[in-house]
C-alpha positions as CSV (number, residue, x, y, z in Angstrom):
1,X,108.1,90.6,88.2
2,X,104.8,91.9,89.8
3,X,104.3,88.5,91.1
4,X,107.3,88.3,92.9
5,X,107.5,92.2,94.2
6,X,103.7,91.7,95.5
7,X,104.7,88.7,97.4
8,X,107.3,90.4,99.1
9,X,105.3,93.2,100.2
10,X,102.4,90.4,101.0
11,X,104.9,88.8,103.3
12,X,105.7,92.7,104.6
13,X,102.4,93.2,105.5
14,X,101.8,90.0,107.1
15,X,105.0,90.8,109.5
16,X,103.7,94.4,110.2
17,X,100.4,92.9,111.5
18,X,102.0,92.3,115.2
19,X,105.5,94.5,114.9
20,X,104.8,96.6,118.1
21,X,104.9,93.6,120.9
22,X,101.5,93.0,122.3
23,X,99.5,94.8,119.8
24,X,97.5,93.6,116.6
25,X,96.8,96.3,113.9
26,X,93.7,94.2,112.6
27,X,93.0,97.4,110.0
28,X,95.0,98.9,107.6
29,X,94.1,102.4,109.4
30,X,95.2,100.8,112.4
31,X,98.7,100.5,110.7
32,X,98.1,104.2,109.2
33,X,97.6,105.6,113.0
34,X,100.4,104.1,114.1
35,X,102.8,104.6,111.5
36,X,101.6,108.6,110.5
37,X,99.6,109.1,113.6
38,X,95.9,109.0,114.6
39,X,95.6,112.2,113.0
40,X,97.5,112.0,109.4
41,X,97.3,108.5,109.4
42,X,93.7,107.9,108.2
43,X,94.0,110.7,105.8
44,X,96.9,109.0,103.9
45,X,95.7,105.1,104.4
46,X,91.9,105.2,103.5
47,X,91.9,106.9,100.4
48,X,94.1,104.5,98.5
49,X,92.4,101.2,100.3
50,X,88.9,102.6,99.6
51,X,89.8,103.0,96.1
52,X,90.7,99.6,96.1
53,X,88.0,98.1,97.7
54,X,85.4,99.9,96.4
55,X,86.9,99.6,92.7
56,X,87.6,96.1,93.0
57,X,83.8,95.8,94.2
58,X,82.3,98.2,90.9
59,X,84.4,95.6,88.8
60,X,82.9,93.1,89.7
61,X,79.7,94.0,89.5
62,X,80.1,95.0,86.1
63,X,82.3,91.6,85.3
64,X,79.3,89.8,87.3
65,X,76.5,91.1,85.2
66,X,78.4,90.3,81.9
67,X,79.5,87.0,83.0
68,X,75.6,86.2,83.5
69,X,74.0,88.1,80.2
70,X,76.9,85.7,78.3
71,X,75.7,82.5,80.5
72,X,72.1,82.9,79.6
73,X,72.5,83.7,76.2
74,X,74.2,80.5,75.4
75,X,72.1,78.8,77.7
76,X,68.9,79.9,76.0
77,X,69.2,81.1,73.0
78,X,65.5,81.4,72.5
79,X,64.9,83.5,75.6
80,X,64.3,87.1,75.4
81,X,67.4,89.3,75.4
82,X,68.0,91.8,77.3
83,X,70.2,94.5,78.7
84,X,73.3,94.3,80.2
85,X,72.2,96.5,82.9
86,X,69.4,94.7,84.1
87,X,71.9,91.2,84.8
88,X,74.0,93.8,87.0
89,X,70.9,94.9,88.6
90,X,70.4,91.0,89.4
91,X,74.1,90.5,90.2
92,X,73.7,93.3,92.4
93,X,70.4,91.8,94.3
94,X,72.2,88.9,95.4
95,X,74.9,90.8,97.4
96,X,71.7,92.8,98.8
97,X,71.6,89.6,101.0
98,X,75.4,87.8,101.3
99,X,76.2,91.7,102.6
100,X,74.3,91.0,105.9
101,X,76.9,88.5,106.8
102,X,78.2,89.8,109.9
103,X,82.1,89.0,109.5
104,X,84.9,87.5,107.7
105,X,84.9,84.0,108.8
106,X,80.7,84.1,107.7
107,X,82.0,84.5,103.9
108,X,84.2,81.6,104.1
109,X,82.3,79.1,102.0
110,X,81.4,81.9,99.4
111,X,85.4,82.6,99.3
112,X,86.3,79.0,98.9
113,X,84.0,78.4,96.1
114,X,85.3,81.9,94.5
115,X,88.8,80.3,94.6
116,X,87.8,76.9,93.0
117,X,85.7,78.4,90.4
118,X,88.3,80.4,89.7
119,X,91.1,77.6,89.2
120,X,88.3,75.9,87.1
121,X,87.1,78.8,84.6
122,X,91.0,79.6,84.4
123,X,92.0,76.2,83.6
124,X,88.7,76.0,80.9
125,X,90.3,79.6,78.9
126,X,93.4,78.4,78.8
127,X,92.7,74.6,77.6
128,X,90.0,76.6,75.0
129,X,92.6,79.0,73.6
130,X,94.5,75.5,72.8
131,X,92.5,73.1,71.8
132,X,91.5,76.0,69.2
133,X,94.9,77.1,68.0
134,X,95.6,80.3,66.7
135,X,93.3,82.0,64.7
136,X,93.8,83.0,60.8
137,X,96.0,85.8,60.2
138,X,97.0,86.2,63.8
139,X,99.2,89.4,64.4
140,X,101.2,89.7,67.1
141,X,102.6,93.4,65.4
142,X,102.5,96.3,67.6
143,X,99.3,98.3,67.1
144,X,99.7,102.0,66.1
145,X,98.2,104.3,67.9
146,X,98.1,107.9,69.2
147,X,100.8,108.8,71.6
148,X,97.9,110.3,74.0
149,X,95.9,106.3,73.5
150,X,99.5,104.7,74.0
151,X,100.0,106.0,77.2
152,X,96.2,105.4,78.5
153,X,96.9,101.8,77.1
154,X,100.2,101.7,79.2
155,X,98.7,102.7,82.1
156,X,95.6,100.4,81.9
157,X,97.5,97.2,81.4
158,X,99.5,98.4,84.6
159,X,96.5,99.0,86.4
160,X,95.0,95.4,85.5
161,X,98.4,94.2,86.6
162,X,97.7,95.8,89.8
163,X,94.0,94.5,90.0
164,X,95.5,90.9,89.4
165,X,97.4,91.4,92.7
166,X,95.4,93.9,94.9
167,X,94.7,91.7,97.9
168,X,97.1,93.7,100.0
169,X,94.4,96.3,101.1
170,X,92.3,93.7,102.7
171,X,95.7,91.6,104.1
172,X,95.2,92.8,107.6
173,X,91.7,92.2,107.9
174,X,91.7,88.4,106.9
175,X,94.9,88.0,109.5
176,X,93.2,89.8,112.3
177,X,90.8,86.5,112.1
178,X,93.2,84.1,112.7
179,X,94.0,83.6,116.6
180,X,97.6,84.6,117.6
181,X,99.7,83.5,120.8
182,X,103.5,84.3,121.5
183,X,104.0,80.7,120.6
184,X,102.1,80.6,117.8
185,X,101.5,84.3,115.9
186,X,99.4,84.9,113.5
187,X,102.0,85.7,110.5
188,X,103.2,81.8,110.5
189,X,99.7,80.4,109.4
190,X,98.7,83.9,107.0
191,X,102.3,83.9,105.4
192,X,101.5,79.5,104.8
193,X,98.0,80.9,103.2
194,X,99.4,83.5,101.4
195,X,102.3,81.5,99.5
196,X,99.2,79.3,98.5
197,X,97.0,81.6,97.4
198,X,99.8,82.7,95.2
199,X,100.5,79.6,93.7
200,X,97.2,79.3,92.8
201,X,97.0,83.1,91.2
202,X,100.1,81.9,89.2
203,X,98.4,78.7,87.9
204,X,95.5,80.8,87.0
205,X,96.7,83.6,85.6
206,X,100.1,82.9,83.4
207,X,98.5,80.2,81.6
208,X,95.4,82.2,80.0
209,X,98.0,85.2,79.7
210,X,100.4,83.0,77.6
211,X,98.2,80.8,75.5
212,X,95.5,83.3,75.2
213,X,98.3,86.0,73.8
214,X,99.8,82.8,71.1
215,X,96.1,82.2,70.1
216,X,94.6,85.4,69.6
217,X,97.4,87.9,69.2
218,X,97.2,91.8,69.9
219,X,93.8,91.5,69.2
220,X,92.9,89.4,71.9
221,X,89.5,90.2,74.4
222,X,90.1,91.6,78.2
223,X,87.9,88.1,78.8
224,X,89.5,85.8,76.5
225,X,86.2,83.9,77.1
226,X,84.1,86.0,74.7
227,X,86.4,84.9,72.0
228,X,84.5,81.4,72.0
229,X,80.8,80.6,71.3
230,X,81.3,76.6,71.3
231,X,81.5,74.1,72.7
232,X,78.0,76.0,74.4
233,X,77.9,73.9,77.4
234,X,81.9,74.3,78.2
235,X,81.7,78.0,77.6
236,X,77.9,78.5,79.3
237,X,79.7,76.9,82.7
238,X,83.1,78.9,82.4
239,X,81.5,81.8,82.6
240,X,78.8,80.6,85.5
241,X,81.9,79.6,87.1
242,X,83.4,83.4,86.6
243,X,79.9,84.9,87.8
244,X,80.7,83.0,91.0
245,X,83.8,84.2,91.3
246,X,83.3,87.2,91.2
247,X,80.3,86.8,93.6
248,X,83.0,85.4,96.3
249,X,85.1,88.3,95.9
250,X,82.9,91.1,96.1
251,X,82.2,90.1,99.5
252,X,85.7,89.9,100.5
253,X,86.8,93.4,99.3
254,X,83.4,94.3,101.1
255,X,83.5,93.4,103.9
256,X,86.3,96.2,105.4
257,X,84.4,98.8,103.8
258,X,81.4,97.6,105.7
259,X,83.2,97.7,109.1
260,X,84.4,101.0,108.3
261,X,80.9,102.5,107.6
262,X,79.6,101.0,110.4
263,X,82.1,102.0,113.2
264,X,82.0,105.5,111.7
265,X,78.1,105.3,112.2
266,X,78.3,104.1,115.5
267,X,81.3,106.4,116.7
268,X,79.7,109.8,114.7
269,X,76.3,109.6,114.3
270,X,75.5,107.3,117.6
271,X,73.9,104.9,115.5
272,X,72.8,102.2,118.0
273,X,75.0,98.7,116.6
274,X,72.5,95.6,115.6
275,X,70.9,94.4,113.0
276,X,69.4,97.4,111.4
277,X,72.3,99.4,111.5
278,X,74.0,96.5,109.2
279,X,71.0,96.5,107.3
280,X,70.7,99.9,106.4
281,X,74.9,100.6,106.3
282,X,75.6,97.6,104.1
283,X,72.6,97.8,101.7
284,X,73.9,101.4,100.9
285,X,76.8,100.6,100.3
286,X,75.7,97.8,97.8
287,X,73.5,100.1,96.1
288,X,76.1,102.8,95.4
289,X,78.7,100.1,94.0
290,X,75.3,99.0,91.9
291,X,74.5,102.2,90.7
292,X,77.8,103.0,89.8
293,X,77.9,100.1,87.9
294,X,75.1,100.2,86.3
295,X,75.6,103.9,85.2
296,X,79.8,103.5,84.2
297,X,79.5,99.5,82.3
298,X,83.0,100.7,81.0
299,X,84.6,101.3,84.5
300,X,86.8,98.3,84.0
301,X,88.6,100.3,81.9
302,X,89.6,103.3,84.0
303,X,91.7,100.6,86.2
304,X,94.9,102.4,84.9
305,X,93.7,105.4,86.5
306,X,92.5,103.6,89.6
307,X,95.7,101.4,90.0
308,X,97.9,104.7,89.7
309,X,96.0,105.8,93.0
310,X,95.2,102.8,94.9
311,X,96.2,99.6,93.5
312,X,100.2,100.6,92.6
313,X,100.8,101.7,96.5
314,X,98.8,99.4,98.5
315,X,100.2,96.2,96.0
316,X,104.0,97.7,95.5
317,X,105.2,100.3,97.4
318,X,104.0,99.8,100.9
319,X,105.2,103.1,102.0
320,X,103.6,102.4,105.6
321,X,105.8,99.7,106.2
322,X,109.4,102.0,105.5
323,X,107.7,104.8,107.9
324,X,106.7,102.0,111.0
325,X,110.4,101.1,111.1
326,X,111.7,104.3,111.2
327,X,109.5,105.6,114.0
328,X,109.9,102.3,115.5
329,X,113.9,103.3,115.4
330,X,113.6,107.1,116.5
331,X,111.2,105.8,119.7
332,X,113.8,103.0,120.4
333,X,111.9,99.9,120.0
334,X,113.9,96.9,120.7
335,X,114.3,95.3,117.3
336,X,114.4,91.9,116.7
337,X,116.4,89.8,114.0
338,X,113.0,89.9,111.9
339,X,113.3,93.7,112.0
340,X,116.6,94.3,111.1
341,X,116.0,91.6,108.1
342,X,112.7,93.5,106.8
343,X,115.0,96.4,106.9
344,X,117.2,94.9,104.6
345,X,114.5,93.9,102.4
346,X,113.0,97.2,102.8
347,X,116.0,98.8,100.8
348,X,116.0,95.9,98.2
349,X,112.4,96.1,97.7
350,X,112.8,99.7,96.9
351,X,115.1,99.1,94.6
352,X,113.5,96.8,92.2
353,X,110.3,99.0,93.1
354,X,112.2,101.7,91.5
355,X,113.4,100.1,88.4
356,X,109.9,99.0,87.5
């Protein structure tokens, strides 16, 4: 269901990037000041794509710094352990420099090898969970709890839900890269790149969801990987292969927040734009996401409280799209057959919005 309702809003977005003739809303507060004003509009579309991005990117970090501890421990299992805290402190080092890429089309080998490491360390979970078989005494009972646990598990599992499918705050962004003529707009070749990139969520993600569930029951891990210790050399490169993953994708949720922090320096505080103003903007930003990391190693699990905030409306409910066509009715834009028929899916959207 949250596949198919975050496609349809994907393919919302995607139509919203160029719905006032002869403009491109390359930002999602560009779509904000449009839709609410320059005023209003900021106010009501930052917060919830900041909380996206910038949770997405503390994620990651945390994921990031696991993902490596777990590599070098099978790796070398007579090397000195130590914390957890200090492989973030690495993971986060790295982004110190892959953050002074300047743009979006800079990160596009670190994206492409996020996306086919993350096919690959997919494909090794769910192949593992099977070629193992369910474990002794598996349960797949409902686990009693308290009703005030219950409903913090119900909203976490809807918050990773969300997480699975939050690439909607950072949509615009990647679209504003591609080049867009009357003849050719933008929204055919990001609406051919976003039915991919779908296809390839759903081969990654049902798989490890459904065989992972059969093998290990209710008591399965958040990363099923953890569950294994052998083959070493199969589970050491899964999780190298998640570490650059999420390596890819911290950079792509980034890289908004660091055109916002920049233009705000610029525009504010006169900042003169170059080089050192990237330098010092972006390596803030990396060390607050760090820090953060470092101090909350359990932030992963406050994504129910995050996806309530940012991840449910920027993913599902798109409100900024229902508020462009109505001011784009009451100031009498000319609308086209593409208009009337997101309309239309507008109201049926809503609906299945509401019954989830």
């Amino acid at each position: 269901m949250s596949w198919c309702l975050t496609l349809n809003s994907m393919w919302q977005m995607i139509q919203l990037h160029e719905c006032v003739p002869g403009t491109r809303f390359d930002r999602y507060i560009d779509l904000g000041r449009h839709a609410f004003g320059p005023k209003l509009g900021p106010w009501i579309v930052l917060p919830q794509q900041l909380i996206v991005q910038v949770g997405c990117d503390i994620v990651y970090m945390v994921t990031g710094g696991k993902c490596l501890k777990k590599f070098m421990e099978i790796a070398c299992t007579n090397c000195t352990q130590i914390k957890q805290s200090y492989w973030i402190l690495i993971f986060g080092g790295i982004h110190f420099f892959l953050s002074q890429l300047p743009n979006f089309n800079s990160v596009a080998g670190v994206s492409l090898a996020a996306a086919v490491m993350s096919l690959s360390y997919s494909t090794i979970s769910w192949v593992a969970c099977l070629a193992r078989g369910r474990v002794e005494n598996v349960s797949y009972a409902y686990k009693k709890t308290t009703s005030t646990d219950l409903m913090f598990r119900i909203f976490n599992a809807l918050g990773q839900i969300s997480f699975a499918f939050a690439g909607h705050a950072v949509a615009l962004e990647i679209q504003a890269t591609i080049p867009s003529t009357p003849e050719k707009p933008s929204k055919i070749p990001m609406w051919k790149g976003a039915i991919g990139a779908y296809v390839i969520n759903a081969i990654c993600y049902f798989p490890v969801a459904l065989v992972g569930y059969w093998a290990f029951g209710r008591d399965v891990e958040d990363n099923v990987l953890m569950e294994f210790e052998r083959p070493a050399w199969l589970i050491a490169s899964a999780n190298l292969m998640v570490f650059i993953h999420v390596v890819g994708s911290y950079q792509v949720y980034a890289m908004p927040v660091f055109d916002l922090i920049e233009s705000m320096m610029v525009k504010r505080f006169k900042f003169p734009p170059g080089v050192a103003l990237r330098l010092v903007a972006r390596s803030a930003y990396v060390a607050f996401t760090l820090f953060v990391g470092v101090t909350f190693p359990f932030f992963g699990d406050l994504l129910g409280f995050f996806g309530g905030f940012g991840f449910a409306p920027t993913s599902y409910f798109v409100r900024l799209s229902y508020n462009i066509n109505i001011l784009m009715l009451v100031l009498n834009y000319k609308f086209t057959r593409v208009n009337s028929e997101q309309r239309i899916n507008n109201l049926v959207y809503r609906l299945f919005s509401f019954l989830v």
